[in-house]
N, C-alpha and C positions, 0 to 999 in steps of 0.2 A: 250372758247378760251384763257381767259386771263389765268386760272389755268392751262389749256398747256403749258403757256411761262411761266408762273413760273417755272412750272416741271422741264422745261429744263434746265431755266437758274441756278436751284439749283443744276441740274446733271454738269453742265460745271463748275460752282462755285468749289466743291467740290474739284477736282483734285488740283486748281489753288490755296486753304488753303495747303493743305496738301504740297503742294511743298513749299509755301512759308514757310511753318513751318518748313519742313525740311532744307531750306536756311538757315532760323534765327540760326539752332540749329548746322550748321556748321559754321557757322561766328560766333556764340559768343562762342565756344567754340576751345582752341588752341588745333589741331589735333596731334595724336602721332606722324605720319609721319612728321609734322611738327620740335617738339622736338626731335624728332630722328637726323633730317638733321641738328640742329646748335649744334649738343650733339659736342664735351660736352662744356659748360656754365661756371664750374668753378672748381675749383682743384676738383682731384677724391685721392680718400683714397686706397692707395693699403696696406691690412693686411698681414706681414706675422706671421705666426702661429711658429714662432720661434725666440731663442735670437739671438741680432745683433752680426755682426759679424760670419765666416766662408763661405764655396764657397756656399752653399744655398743661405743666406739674401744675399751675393754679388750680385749673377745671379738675384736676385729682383730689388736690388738697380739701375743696372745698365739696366736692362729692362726701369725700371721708368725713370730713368734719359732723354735716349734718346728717348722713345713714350711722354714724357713731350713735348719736340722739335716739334716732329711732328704733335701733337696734336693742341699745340698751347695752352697748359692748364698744371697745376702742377699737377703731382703726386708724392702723397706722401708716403712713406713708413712708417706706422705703424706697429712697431715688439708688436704682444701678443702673447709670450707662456704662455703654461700651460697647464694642462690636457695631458692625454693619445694619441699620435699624432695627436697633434696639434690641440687636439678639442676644446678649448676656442675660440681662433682667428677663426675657422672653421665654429663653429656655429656665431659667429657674424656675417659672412657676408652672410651664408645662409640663417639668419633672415633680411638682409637689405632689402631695395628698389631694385627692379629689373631694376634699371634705369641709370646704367653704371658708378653711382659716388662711387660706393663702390667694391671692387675688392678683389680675392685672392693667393696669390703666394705661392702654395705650394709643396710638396714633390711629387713623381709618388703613393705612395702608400694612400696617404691620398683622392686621386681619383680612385682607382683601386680597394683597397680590406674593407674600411672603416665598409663595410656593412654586412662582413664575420666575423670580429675581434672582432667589438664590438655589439654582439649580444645581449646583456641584456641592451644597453644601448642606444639602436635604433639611432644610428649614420648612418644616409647613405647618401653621397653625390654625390651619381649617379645624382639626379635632375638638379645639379649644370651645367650651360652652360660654354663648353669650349671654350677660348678664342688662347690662345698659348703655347706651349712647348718650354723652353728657351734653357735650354741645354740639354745634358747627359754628364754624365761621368761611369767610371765602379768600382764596386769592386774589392778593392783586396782583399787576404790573407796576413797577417804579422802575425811573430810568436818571442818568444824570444828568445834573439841575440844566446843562449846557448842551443836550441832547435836542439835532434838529428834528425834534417831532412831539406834539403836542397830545395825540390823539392815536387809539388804535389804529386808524388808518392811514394815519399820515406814517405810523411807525412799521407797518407792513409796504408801505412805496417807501418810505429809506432802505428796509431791509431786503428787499427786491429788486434795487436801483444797483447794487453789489454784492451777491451771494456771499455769503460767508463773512462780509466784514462787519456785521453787527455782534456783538459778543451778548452772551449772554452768561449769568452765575447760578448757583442753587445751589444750596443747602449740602449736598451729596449726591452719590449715585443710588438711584432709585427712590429718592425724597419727589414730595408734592412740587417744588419747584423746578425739578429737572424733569419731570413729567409733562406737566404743564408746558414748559418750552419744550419738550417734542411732540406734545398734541398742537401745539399753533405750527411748528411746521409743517405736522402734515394737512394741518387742515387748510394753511394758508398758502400750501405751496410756494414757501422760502428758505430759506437756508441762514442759519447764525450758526455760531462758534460758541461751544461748550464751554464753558470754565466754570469746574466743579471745586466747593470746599467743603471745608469741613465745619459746616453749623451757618448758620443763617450771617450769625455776625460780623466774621471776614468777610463776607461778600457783598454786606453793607458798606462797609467801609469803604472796600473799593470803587463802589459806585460814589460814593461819595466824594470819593478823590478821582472820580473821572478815569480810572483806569479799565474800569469796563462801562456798558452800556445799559444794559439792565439788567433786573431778577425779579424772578416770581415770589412773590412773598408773602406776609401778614401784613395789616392794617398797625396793630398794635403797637409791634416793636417801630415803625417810621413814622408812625403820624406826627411824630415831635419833628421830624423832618422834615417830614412834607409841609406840614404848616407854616415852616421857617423857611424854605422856598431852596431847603439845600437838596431836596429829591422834585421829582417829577411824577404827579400822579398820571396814568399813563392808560388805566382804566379796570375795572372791577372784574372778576371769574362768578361775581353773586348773578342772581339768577334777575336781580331786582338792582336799582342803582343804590346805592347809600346812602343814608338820607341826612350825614352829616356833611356826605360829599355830593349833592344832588348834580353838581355839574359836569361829574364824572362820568364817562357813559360805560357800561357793560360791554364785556369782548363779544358776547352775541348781539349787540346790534350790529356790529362790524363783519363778525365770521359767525351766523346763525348757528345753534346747539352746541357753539364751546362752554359749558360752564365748567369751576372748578372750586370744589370747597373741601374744608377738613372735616373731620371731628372728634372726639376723645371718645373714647370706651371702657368700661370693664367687662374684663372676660374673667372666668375659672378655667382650673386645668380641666382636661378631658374627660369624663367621667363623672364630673362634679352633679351627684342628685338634683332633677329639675326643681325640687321643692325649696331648695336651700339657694339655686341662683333666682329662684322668683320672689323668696326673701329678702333678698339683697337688692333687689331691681324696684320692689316695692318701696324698700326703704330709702333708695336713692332719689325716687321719685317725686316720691314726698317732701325730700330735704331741697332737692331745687327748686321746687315750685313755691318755697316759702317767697313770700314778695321780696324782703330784702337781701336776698340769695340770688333772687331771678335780677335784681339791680345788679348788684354784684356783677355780676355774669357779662351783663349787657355793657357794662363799661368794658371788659375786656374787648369788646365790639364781637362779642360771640351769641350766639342764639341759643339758650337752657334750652334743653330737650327732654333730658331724662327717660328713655322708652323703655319699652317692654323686651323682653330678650327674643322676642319673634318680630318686633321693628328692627333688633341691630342685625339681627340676621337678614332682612328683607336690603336693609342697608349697606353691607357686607357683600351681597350677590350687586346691586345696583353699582357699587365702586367697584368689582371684578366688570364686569360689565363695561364699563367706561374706560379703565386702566390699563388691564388688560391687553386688549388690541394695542395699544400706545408702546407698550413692553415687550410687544411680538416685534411690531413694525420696526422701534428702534432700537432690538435685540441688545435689551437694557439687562444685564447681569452682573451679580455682586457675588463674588467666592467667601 
């Protein structure tokens, strides 16, 4: 009898260890959901993967600024370039902590095609959690001021009239502008001559100076140029004409479905808890839609977005989508 009420009392005992141990092991340890809900605790580091200065590192800064507000925490703007787009500051933060204090602000194509471009160099930042898409803006075309061709189509029968001897610049290999000129050749069935630099600027210049013929570019950084009649607007990648340059036409009314635009983003490292990049996405949203922030923005000739991190994602597959083919056909690669 008495080894019956042991039996038992060790069968009831049992449950009432195992619970308490698992009590002990939620009390003494501080839960994620916990951390998640007072995130964030102390300045958060936002990288971007380029030099300060221009409408990029702007649409970062002024992201930062006002999710700062919101937050109730600093963020800061760390600029590291370097490397082949933007891959220094890129990999820093896909190596951080997945824990929301480390962040990154970068280009559409540095989360779009990263994984296409740099194939020997195993770069791929598909993992990376998207948090928000700041703004967009579009490409143009600019050509020099002394360039016989006024119009997309006038500038597709120069470029047709002699293969190969229209030149064309951008930014680098694997940049929106060197994309761009080999989606118009395959859409336009033509042929130009490549001349790649390093940053938008040298290859301003040289248009400038008549040594090449055009580049695919930003509104922002030429419009002082254009206006002054030392570039050639030559016509818009927006979906819509501009309405500062209404006599400008779009490269789709010339070659129907070419368009081409940018835009900024933050992402987190891979891993990073959905609650804490929806945090962050909230708080950004907020900060750009203040009206004098949304001014802001719009002088830079950029369109405030602010999304959801299920728009940048939607937006992400839509520039893979586009870019992609572009990066097979002109077996475009960066070591």
């Amino acid at each position: 009898m008495r080894a019956a009420v042991h039996t038992l009392r060790d069968k009831l005992a049992k449950p009432a260890v195992a619970l308490g141990a698992a009590a002990c092991a939620i009390l003494s340890l501080p839960t994620i959901a916990t951390a998640q809900a007072t995130y964030p605790t102390r300045a958060i580091t936002m990288v971007v993967p380029l030099p300060a200065g221009g409408t990029a590192d702007l649409l970062c800064r002024f992201a930062a600024e006002r999710a700062s507000g919101v937050l109730g925490q600093n963020i800061v703007i760390e600029n590291r370039p370097g490397g082949a787009g933007g891959r220094i500051g890129t990999d820093a933060v896909m190596r951080a902590a997945p824990d929301g204090y480390t962040l990154l602000c970068g280009t559409q194509l540095i989360f779009s095609i990263t994984h296409l471009v740099f194939t020997k160099a195993a770069f791929d930042t598909r993992p990376m959690e998207p948090i928000s898409v700041l703004a967009t803006y579009p490409l143009i075309i600019i050509a020099r001021a002394n360039m016989p061709a006024n119009t997309m189509a006038e500038l597709l029968t120069y470029a047709r009239s002699e293969p190969g001897k229209m030149t064309y610049g951008h930014q680098g290999k694997g940049n929106t502008g060197h994309l761009l000129g080999e989606l118009l050749m395959l859409k336009g069935n033509f042929k130009m001559t490549e001349v790649p630099y390093r940053g938008s600027a040298p290859a301003i210049n040289d248009t400038l100076a008549g040594t090449i013929d055009i580049v695919p570019d930003y509104l922002l950084a030429n419009k002082q140029n254009i206006d002054a009649g030392k570039l050639k607007f030559i016509a818009t990648a927006s979906k819509e004409r501009l309405k500062d340059y209404p006599k400008v036409a779009t490269i789709a009314e010339t070659m129907p479905g070419v368009f081409a635009d940018t835009w900024m983003a933050v992402a987190a490292p891979p891993g990073t808890p959905k609650d804490i990049t929806r945090k962050v996405s909230d708080a950004i949203r907020q900060g750009l839609q203040q009206p004098d922030m949304r001014a802001r923005i719009l002088k830079l000739e950029a369109d405030p977005l602010g999304s959801t991190p299920e728009q940048m994602r939607e937006m992400i597959q839509r520039s893979l989508e586009i870019w992609g083919p572009v990066v097979s056909a002109a077996k475009i690669s960066v070591d």
